[in-house]
C-alpha positions as CSV (number, residue, x, y, z in Angstrom):
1,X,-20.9,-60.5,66.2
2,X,-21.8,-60.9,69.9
3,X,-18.6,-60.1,71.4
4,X,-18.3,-58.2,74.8
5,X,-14.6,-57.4,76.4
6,X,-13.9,-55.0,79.8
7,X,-14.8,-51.6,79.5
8,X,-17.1,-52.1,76.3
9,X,-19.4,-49.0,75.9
10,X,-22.8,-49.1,75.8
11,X,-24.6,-49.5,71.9
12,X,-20.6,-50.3,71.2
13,X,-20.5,-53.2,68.0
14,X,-17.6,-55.5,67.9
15,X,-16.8,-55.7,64.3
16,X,-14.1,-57.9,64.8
17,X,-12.2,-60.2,67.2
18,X,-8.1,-60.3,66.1
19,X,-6.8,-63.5,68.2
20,X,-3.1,-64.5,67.9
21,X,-2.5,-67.3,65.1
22,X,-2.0,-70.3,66.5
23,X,1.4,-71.1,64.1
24,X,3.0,-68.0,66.2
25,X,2.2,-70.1,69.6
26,X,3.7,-73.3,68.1
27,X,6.6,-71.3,67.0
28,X,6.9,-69.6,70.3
29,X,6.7,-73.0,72.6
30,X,9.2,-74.4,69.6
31,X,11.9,-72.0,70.2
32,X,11.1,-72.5,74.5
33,X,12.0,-76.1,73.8
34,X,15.1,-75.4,71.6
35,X,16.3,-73.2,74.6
36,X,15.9,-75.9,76.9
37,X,17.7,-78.7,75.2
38,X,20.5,-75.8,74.3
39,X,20.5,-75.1,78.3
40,X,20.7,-78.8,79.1
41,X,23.7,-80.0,76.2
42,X,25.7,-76.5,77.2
43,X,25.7,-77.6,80.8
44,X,25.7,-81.3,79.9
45,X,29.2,-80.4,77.8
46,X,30.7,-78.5,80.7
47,X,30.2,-81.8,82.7
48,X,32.2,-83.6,80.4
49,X,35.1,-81.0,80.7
50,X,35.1,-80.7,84.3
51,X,34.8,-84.8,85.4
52,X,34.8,-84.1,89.3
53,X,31.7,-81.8,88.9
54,X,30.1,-84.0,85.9
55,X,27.1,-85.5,87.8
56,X,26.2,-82.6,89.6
57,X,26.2,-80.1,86.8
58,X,24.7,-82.6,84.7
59,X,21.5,-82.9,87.5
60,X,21.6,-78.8,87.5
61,X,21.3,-79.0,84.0
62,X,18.2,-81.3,83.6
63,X,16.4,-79.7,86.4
64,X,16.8,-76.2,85.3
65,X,15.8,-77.3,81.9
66,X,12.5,-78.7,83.0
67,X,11.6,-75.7,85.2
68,X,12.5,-73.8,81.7
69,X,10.6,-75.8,79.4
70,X,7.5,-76.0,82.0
71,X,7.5,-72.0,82.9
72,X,8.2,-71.0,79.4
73,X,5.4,-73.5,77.9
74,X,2.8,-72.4,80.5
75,X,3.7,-68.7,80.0
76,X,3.3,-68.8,76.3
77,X,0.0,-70.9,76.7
78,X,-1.8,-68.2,78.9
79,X,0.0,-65.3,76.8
80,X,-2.0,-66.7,73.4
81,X,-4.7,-67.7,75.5
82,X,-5.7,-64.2,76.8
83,X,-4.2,-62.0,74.0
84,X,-7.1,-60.1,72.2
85,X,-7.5,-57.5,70.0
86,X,-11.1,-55.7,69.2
87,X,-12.3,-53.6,66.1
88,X,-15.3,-51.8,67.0
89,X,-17.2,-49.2,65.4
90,X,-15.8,-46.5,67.8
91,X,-12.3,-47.9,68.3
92,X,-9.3,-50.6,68.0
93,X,-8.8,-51.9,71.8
94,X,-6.1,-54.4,72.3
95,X,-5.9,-56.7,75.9
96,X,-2.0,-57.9,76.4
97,X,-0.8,-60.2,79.3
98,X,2.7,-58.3,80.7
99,X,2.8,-60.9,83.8
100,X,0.6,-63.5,85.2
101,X,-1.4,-61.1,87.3
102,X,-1.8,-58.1,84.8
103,X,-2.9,-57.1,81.5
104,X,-2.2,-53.7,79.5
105,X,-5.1,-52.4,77.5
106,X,-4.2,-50.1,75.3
107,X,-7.6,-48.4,73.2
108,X,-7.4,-45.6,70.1
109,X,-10.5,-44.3,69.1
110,X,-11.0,-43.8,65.3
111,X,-11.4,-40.0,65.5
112,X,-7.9,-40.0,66.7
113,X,-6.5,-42.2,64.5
114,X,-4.5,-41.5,61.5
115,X,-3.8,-44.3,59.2
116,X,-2.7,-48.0,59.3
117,X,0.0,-50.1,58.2
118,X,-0.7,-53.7,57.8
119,X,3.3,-56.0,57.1
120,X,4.8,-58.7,57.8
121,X,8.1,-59.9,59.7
122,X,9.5,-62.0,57.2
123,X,8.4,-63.9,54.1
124,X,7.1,-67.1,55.7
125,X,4.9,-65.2,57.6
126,X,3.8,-63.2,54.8
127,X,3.4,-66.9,52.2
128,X,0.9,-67.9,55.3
129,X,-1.4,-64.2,55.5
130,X,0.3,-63.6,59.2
131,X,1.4,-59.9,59.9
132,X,1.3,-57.0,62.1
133,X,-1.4,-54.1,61.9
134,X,-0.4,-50.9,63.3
135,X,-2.8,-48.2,63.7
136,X,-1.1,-44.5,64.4
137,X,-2.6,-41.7,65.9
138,X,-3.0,-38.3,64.6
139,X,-0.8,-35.9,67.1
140,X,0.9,-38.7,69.6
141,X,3.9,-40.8,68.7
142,X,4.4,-43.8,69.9
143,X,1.0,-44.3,71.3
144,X,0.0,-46.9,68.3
145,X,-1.7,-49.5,68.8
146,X,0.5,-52.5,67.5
147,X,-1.0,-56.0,66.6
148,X,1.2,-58.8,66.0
149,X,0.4,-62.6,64.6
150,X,-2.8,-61.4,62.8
151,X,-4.2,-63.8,59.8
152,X,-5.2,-61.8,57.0
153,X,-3.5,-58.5,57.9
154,X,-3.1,-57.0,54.8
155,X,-7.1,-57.1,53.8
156,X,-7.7,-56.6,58.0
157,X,-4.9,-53.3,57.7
158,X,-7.8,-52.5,53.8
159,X,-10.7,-53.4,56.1
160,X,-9.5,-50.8,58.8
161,X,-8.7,-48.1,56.5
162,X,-12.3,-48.0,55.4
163,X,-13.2,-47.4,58.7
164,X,-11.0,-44.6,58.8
165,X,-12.0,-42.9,55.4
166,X,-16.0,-43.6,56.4
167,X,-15.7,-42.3,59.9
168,X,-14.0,-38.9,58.4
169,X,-16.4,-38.7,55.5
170,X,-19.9,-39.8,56.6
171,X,-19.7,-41.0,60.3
172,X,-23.5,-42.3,60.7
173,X,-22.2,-45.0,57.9
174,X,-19.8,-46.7,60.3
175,X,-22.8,-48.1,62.1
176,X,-24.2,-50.0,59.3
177,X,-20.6,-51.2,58.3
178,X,-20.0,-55.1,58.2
179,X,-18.1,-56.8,60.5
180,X,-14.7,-58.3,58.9
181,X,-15.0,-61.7,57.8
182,X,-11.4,-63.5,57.4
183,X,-11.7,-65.4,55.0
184,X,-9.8,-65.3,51.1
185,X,-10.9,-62.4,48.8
186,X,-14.7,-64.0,47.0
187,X,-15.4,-66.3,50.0
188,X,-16.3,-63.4,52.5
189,X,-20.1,-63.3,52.4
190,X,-21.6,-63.5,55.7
């Protein structure tokens, strides 16, 4: 895989690129748009009630509703656009956008990790393979590295733990390791 991100060591192998599903996005923009028309026929109601104010509120609702649904769209196009996760064979990095000028990377490096947990939100996430992978680190809590909206995060969560057990058993063997190929359980030879 010929992957490079900021701050990727030299001889570093990218094993694995973990991008946001896309259903997430869809979902996300989905539920800006619900707010929006909710804004709108809340403020479009109050109109009704108060007749001497009707027209105005009404105009306050529609415009504040198309700011919201144009801001909240265009946030939650660059927030899935630039959201990445890595799986190398030193570490799990993960790039997050916080605001429209910054992003947080937040890196755990396998000989600090302890194990991983790999679930899912609720069961239509888990019917589609879409889940959160959570690699802990041995002595700091709360300094996990958290990945949400990731397809195949059960066998990604497996895949992960063999990193783990090979990096603590026979380290030289994580350079030869495979990168993850997300595809169903038969179907993954690269």
């Amino acid at each position: 895989m010929t992957s490079e991100f900021d701050g990727q060591q030299e001889g570093e192998r990218v094993l694995y690129v973990i991008t946001p599903h896309p259903i997430a996005k869809h979902l996300a923009i989905a539920r800006i748009v619900f707010l929006a028309v909710f804004f709108f026929g809340v403020l479009f109601l109050i109109g009704t009630v108060v007749p001497a104010q009707a027209m105005m509120l009404q105009v306050i609702g529609f415009i504040l509703s198309i700011v919201l649904l144009l801001v909240g769209i265009w946030w939650n196009l660059t927030v899935y656009k630039k959201s990445r996760s890595y799986i190398t064979d030193r570490r799990i990095i993960r790039f997050d956008v916080v605001s429209p000028f910054f992003m947080t990377k937040r890196a755990l490096f396998w000989n600090e990790a302890l194990k991983t947990k790999a679930y899912s939100p609720n069961f239509l996430f888990r019917s589609l393979k879409i889940g959160t992978i959570d690699v802990e680190p041995q002595l700091a809590t709360g300094e996990d590295v958290r990945v949400t909206d990731v397809y195949y995060f059960e066998d990604l969560g497996n895949y992960i733990d063999k990193i783990l057990f090979t990096f603590k058993n026979t380290p030289s063997e994580v350079a030869v390791l495979h990168p993850f190929v997300p595809k169903p359980k038969g179907q993954r030879d690269t």
